[in-house]
C-alpha positions as CSV (number, residue, x, y, z in Angstrom):
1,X,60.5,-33.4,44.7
2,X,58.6,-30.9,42.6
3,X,56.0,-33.0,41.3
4,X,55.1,-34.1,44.8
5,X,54.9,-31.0,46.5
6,X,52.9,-29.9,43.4
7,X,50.6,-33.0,44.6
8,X,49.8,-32.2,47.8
9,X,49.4,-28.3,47.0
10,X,46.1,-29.3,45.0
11,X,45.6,-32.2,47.6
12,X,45.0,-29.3,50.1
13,X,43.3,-27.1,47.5
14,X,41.3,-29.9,46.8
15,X,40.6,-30.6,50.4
16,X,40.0,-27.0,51.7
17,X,37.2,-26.8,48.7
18,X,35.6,-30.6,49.4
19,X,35.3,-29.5,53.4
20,X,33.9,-25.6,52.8
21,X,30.0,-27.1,53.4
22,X,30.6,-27.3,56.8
23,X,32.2,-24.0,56.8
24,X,29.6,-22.0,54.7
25,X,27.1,-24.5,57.3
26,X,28.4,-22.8,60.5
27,X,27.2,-19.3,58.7
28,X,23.5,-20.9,58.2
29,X,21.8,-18.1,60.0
30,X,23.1,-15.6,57.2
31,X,21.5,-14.9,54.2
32,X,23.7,-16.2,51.1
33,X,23.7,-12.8,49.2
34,X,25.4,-11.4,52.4
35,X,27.8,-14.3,52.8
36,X,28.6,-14.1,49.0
37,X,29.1,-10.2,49.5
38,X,31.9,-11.0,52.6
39,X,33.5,-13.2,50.3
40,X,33.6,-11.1,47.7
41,X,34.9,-7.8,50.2
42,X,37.5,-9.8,52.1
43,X,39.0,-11.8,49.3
44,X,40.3,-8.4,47.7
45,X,42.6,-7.2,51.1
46,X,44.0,-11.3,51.1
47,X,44.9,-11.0,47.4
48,X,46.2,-7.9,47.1
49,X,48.4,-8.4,50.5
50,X,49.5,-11.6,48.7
51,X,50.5,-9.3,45.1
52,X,52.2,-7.2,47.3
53,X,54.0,-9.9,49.1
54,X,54.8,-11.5,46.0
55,X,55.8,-8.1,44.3
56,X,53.9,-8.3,41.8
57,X,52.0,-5.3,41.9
58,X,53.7,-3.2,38.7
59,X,52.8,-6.4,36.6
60,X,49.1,-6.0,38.9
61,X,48.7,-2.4,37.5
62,X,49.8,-3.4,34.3
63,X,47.4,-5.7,33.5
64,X,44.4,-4.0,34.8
65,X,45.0,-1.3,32.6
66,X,44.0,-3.6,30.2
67,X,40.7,-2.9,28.8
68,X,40.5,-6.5,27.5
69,X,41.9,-8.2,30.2
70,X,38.9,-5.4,32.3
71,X,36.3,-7.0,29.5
72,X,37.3,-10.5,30.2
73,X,37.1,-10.9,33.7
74,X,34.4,-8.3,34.4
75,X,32.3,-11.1,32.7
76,X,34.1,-13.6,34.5
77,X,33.9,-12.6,37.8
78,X,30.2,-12.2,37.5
79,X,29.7,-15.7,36.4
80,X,32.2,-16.4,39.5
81,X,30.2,-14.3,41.4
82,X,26.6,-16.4,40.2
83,X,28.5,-19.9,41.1
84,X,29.3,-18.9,44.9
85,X,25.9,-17.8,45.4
86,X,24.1,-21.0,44.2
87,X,26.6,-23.1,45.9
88,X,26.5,-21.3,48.8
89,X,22.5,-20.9,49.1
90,X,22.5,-24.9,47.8
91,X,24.6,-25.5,50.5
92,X,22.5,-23.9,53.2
93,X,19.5,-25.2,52.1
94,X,20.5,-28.9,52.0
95,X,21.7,-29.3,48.7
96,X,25.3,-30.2,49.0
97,X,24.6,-33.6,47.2
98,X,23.1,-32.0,44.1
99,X,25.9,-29.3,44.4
100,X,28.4,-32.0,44.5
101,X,26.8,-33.6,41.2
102,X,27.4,-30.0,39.2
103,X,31.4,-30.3,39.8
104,X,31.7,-34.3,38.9
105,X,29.7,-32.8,35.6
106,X,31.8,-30.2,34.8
107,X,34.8,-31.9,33.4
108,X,32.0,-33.3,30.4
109,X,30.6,-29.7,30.1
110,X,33.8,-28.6,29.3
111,X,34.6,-31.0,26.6
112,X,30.9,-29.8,25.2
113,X,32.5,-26.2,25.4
114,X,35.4,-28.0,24.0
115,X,33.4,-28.8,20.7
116,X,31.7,-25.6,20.1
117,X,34.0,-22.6,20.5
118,X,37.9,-24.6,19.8
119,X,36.5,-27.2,17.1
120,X,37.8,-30.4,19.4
121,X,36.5,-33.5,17.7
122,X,34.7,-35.4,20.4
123,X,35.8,-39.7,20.5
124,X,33.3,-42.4,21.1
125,X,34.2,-42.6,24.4
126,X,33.5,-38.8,25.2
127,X,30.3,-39.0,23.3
128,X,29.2,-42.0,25.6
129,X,30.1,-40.5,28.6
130,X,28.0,-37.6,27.6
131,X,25.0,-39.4,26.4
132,X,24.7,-41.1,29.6
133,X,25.0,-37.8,31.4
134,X,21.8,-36.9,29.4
135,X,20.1,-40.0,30.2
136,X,21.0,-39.5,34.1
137,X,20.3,-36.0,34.3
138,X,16.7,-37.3,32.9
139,X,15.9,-40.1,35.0
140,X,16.5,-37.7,37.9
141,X,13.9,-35.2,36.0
142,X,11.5,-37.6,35.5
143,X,12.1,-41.0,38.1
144,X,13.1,-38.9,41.1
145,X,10.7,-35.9,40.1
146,X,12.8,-32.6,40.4
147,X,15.4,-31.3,37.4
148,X,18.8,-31.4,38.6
149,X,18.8,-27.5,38.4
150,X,21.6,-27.0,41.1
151,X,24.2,-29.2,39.7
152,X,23.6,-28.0,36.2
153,X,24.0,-24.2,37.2
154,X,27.0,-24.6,39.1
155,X,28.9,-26.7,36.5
156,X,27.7,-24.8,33.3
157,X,28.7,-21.6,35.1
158,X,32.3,-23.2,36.3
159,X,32.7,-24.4,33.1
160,X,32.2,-20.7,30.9
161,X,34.3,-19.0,34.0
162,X,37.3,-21.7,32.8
163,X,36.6,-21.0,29.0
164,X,36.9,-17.0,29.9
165,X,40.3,-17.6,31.2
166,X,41.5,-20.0,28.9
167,X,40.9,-16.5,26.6
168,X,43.8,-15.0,28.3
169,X,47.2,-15.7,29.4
170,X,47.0,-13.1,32.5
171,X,48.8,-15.2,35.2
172,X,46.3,-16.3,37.8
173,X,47.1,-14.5,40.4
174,X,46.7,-11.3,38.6
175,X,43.3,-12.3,36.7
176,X,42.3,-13.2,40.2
177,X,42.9,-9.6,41.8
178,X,41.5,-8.1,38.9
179,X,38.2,-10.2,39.4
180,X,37.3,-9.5,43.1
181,X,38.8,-5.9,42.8
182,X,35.8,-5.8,40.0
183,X,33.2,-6.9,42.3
184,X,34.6,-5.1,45.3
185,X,32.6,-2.0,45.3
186,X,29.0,-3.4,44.8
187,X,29.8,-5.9,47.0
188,X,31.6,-3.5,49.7
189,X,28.1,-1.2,49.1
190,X,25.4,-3.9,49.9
191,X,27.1,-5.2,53.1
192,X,27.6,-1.0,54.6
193,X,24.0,-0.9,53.0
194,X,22.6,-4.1,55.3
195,X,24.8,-2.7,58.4
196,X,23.5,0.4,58.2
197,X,20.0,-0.5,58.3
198,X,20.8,-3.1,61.3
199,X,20.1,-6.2,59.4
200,X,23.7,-7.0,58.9
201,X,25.1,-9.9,60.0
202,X,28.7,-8.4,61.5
203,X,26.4,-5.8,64.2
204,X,23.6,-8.5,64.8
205,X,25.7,-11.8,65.1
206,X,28.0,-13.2,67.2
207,X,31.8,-12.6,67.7
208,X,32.1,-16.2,65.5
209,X,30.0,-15.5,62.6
210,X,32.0,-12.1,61.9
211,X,35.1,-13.7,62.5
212,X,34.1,-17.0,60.0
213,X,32.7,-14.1,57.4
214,X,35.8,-12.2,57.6
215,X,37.7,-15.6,57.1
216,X,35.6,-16.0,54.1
217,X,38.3,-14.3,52.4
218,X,41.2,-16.4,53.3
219,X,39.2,-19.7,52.7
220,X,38.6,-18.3,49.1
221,X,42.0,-17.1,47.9
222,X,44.3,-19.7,49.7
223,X,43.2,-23.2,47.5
224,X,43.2,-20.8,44.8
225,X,47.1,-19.9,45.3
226,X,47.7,-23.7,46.4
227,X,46.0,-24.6,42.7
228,X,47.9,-22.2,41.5
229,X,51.0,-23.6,42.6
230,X,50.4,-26.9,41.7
231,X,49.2,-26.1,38.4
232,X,52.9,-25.4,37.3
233,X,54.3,-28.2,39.2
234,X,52.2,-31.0,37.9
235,X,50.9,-32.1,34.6
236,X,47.1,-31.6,34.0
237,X,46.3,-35.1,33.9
238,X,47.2,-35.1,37.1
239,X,45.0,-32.5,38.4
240,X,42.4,-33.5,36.5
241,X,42.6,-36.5,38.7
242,X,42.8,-34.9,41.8
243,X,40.0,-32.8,41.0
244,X,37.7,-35.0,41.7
245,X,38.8,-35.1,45.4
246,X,36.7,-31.9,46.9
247,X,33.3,-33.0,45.4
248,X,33.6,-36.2,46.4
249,X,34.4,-35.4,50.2
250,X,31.2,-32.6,49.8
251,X,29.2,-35.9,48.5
252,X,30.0,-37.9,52.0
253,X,29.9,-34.9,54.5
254,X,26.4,-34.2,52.5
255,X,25.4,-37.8,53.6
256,X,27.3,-39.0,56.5
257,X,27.7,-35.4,58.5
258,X,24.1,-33.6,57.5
259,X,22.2,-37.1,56.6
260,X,20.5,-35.3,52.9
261,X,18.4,-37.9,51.7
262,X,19.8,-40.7,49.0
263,X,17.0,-42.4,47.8
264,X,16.9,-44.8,45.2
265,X,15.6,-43.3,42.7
266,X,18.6,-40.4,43.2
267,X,21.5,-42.9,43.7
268,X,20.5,-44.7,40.5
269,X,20.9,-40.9,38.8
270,X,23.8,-40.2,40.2
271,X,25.4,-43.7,39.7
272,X,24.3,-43.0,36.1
273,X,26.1,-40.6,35.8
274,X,29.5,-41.3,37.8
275,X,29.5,-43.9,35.3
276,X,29.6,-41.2,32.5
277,X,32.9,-39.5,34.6
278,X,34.3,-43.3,34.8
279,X,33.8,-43.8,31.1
280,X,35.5,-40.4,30.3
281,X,38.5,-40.8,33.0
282,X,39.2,-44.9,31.3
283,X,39.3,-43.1,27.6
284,X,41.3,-40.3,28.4
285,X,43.6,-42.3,30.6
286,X,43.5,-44.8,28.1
287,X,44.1,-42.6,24.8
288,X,47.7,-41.0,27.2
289,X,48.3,-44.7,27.5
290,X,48.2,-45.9,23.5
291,X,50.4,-42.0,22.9
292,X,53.4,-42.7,24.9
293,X,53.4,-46.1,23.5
294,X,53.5,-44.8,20.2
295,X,56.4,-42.4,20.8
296,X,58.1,-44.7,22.9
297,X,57.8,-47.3,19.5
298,X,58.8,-44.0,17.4
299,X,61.9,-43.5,19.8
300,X,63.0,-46.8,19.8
301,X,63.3,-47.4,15.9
């Protein structure tokens, strides 16, 4: 019963983050910086209503007394910080396909991360995923004519972000309040700043866009906490399977709901490199397989 509740937590994390296009869409007429900056302001009342909820606010004060735990995540919630802005401006400016591209490639960053800073020896089949997600991210430099710029920024960016908290063992919820309580202030200061001056969007918009901008904080933190949830119910090959859910329902709304062009010349990129994520998924599934074999054979003899 666990395991499947744990399932559809991260199916509706998943979910919630594959359909937020259409939500950061309906705020179009904002400028992204300003959209970022709501996220930023409202997410801080949703999680610390939910720390307080939760009772976890001694272990809350605890850990941001912290001065690493402060160091950690002040650099990590400014690389959070950089990732909502491009995705949100990519978004908005009809690039939810390329955006979509940077979080099927993140899984292979991360094994490059992988390499470098915990000394993981890469297998063939890792290093022929990645070598064909060199060769796809140059066709669509040179064939299609524009360096996937978007996709590379968001998943390089993700990817550091996850490295950052792999750092610590603060409990999500509490790295998490830590982060937007970090950025609250600058955040807080632009958007009284941009109100002030009668350019902001809450004074000059409609009763909808403040109410979808104020939102913006409870369409942040809640797939975070249903992640979170799910994180501890079900194993991470799992979730790493599920994963794979939100980009590719950003991929169809990109082409079926806003119609973003799909040439050739960009499918055969992109099919270059899902066939890289293909390759990586059948050698890791594989590699799982060929363990519990093994200590299945150990536990039989």
């Amino acid at each position: 019963m666990a395991r499947y509740s744990g399932i559809i937590a991260a199916s509706c994390a998943y979910i919630i983050w594959g359909v937020l296009p259409v939500y950061w869409k309906a705020l179009q007429t904002v400028p992204a910086l300003e959209i970022l900056c709501h996220r930023m302001t409202w997410s801080l009342f949703v999680t610390l209503g939910i720390i307080l909820c939760v009772r976890r606010f001694a272990a809350f004060r605890q850990a941001l007394a912290n001065r690493r735990n402060l160091g950690i995540f002040g650099a990590s919630a400014l690389l959070l910080a950089v990732n909502w802005l491009i995705y949100i401006w990519a978004v908005n400016a009809g690039y939810i396909l390329e955006a979509s591209l940077g979080y099927f490639i993140n899984p292979l960053i991360s094994v490059v991360f992988g390499v470098f800073f915990f000394k993981e020896r890469l297998r063939p089949g890792q290093i022929a995923a990645l070598v064909l997600v060199v060769i796809g991210v140059l066709y669509l430099t040179i064939y299609y004519g524009r360096f996937p710029w978007i996709a590379l920024s968001l998943s390089v960016t993700f990817a550091v972000y996850g490295l950052l908290h792999k750092k610590s063992s603060l409990p999500s919820m509490d790295a998490l309040g830590i982060e937007v309580l970090l950025f609250f202030l600058p955040a807080a200061a632009y958007l009284l700043l941009v109100e002030f001056t009668g350019s902001g969007a809450i004074q000059g918009g409609t009763t909808i866009t403040a109410i979808l901008l104020i939102g913006a904080g409870v369409v942040t933190t809640l797939p975070l906490l249903l992640f979170g949830f799910a994180a501890h119910k079900i194993p991470l090959s799992t979730l790493g399977l599920l994963q794979y859910m939100a980009p590719t329902i950003s991929f169809f709304i990109g082409i079926l709901l806003y119609h973003e062009e799909f040439p050739r010349e960009r499918m055969i990129g992109f099919s270059i490199i899902w066939t890289a994520l293909a390759l990586y998924l059948a050698e890791g599934t594989i590699r799982r397989v060929r363990g519990r074999r093994a200590v299945l054979g150990e536990l039989r003899s």
